[in-house]
C-alpha positions as a Markdown table, in Angstrom:
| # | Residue | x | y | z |
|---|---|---|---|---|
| 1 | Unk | 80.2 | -11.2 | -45.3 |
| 2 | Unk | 79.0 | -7.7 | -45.6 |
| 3 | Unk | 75.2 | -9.0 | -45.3 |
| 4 | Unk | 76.0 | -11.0 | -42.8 |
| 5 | Unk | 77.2 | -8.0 | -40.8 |
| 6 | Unk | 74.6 | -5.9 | -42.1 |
| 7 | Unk | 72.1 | -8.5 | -40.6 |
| 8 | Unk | 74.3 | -8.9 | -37.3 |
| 9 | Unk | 74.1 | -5.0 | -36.7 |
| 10 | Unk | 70.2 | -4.8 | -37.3 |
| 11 | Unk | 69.8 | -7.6 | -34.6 |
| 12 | Unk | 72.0 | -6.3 | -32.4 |
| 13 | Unk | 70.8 | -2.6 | -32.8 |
| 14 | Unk | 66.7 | -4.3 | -32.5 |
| 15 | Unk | 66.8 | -5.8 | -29.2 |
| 16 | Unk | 67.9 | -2.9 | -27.4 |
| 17 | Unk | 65.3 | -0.9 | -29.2 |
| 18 | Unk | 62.7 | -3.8 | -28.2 |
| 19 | Unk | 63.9 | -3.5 | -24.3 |
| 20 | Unk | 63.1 | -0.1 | -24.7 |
| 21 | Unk | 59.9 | -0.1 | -25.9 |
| 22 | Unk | 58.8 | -2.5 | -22.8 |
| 23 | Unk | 60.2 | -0.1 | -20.6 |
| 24 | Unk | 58.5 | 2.4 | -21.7 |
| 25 | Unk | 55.5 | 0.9 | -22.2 |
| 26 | Unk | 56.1 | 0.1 | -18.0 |
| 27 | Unk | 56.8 | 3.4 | -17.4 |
| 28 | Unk | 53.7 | 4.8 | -19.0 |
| 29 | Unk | 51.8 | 2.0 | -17.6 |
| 30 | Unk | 53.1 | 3.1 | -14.0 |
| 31 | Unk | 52.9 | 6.5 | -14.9 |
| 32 | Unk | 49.1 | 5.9 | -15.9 |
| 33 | Unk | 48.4 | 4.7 | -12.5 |
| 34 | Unk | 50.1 | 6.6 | -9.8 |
| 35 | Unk | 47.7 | 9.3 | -12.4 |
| 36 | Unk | 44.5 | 7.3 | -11.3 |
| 37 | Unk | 46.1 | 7.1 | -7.8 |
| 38 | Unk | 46.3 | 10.8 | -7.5 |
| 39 | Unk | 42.9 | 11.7 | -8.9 |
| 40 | Unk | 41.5 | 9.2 | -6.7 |
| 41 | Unk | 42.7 | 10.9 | -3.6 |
| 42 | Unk | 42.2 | 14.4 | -4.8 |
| 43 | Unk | 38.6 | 13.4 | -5.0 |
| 44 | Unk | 38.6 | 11.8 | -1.6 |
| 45 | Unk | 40.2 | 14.7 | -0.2 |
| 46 | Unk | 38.0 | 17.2 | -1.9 |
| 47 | Unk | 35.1 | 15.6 | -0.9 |
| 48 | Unk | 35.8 | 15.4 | 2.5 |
| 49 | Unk | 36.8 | 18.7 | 2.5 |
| 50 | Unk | 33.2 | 19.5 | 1.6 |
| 51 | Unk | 31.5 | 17.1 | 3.7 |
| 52 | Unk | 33.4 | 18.9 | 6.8 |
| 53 | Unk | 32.7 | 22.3 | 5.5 |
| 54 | Unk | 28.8 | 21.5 | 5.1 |
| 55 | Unk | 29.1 | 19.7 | 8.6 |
| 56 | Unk | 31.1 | 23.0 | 9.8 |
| 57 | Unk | 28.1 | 26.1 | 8.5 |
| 58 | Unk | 25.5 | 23.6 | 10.3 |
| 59 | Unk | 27.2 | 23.3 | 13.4 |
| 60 | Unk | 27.4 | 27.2 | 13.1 |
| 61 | Unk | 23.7 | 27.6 | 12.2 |
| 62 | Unk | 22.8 | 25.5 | 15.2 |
| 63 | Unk | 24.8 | 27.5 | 17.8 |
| 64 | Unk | 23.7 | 30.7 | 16.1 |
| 65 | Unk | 20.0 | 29.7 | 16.8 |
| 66 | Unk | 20.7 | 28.6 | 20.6 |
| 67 | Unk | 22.1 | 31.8 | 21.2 |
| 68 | Unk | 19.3 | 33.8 | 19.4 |
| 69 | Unk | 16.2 | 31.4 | 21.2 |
| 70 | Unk | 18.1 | 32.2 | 24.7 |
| 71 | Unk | 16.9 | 35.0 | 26.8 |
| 72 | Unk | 20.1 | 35.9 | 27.7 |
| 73 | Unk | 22.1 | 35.9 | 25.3 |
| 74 | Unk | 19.4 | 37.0 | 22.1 |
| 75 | Unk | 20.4 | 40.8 | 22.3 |
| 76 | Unk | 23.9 | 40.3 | 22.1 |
| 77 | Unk | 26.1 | 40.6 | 19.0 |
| 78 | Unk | 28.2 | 37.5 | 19.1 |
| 79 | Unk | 29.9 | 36.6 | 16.1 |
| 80 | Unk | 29.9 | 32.4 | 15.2 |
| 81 | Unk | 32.6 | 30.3 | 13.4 |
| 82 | Unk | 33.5 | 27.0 | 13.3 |
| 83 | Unk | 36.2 | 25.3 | 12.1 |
| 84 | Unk | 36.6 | 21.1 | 11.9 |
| 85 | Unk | 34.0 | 21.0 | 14.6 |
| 86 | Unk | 35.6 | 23.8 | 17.0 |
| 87 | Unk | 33.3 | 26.6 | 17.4 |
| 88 | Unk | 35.0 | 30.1 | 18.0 |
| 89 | Unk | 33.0 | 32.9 | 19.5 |
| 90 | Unk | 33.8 | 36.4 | 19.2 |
| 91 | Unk | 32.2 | 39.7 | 19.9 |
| 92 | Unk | 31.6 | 42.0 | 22.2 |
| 93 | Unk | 29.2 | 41.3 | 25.3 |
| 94 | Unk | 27.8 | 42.8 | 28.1 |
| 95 | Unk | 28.4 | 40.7 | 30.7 |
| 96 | Unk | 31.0 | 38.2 | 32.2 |
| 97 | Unk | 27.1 | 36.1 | 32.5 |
| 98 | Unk | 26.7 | 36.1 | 29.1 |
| 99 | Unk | 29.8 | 35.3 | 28.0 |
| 100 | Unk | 29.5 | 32.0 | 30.2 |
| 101 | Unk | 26.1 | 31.4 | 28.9 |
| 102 | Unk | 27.2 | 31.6 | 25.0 |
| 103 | Unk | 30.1 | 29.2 | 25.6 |
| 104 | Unk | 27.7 | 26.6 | 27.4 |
| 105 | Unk | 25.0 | 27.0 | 24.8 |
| 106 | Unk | 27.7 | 26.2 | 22.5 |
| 107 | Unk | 29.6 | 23.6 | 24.6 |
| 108 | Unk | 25.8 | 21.9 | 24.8 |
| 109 | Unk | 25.3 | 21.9 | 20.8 |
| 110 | Unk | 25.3 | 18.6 | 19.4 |
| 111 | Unk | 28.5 | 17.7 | 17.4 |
| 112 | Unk | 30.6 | 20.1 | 18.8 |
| 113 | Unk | 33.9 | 19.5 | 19.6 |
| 114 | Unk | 35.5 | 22.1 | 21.5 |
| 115 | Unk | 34.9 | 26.1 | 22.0 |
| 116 | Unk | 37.2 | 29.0 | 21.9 |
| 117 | Unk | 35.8 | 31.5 | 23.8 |
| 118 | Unk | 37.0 | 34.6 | 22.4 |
| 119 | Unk | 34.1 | 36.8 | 23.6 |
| 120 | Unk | 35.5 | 40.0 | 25.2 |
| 121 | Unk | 33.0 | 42.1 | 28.1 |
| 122 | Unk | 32.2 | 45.6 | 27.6 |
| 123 | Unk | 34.1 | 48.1 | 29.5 |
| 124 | Unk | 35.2 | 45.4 | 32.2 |
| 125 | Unk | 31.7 | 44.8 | 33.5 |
| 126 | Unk | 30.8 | 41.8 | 34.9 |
């Protein structure tokens, strides 16, 4: 009788054990692939993140050049940045003319967005 219950115990101890092991094993399993998920979209993100920042420097590159190759606004010490396609102009100008001029050479750059004008004139002129 006492193998009998030896045996009985050992069974009844096992399948638990066995239902435990598949668990984990699903866990891991799941664990293992919301992993994979997250790596995948950290790359995604990351890359997009770069593709916008290279898209970003060559949308400021090309406003920066428009307002160098323009007569009116070449002397002038405007300061470019864009961010997500929104170019933001700062500086100091002399002229209400030229600050209207830099925001239209921006506005009229290719793959631009929008402009913040943030361009202030000297001494009130203009």
């Amino acid at each position: 009788m006492k193998k009998l219950t030896g045996l009985a115990l050992a069974v009844v101890v096992a399948i638990p054990l066995g239902a435990a092991r598949t668990s984990f094993a699903q866990s891991a399993s799941q664990s293992m692939e919301r992993a994979g998920s997250d790596v995948e979209s950290a790359a995604k993100n990351a890359y997009q993140g770069t593709a916008t920042a290279v898209k970003d420097s060559d949308l400021t590159a090309k406003v920066k050049l428009a307002l160098h190759d323009d007569s009116l606004t070449k002397g002038s010490t405007i300061h470019v940045s864009t961010v997500a396609g929104v170019v933001i102009l700062r500086g100091t100008v002399a002229s209400s003319e030229i600050s209207s001029r830099a925001e239209k050479l921006a506005r009229d750059t290719s793959g631009v967005k929008d402009v913040h004008n943030h361009l202030h004139v000297a001494n009130g002129a203009g």
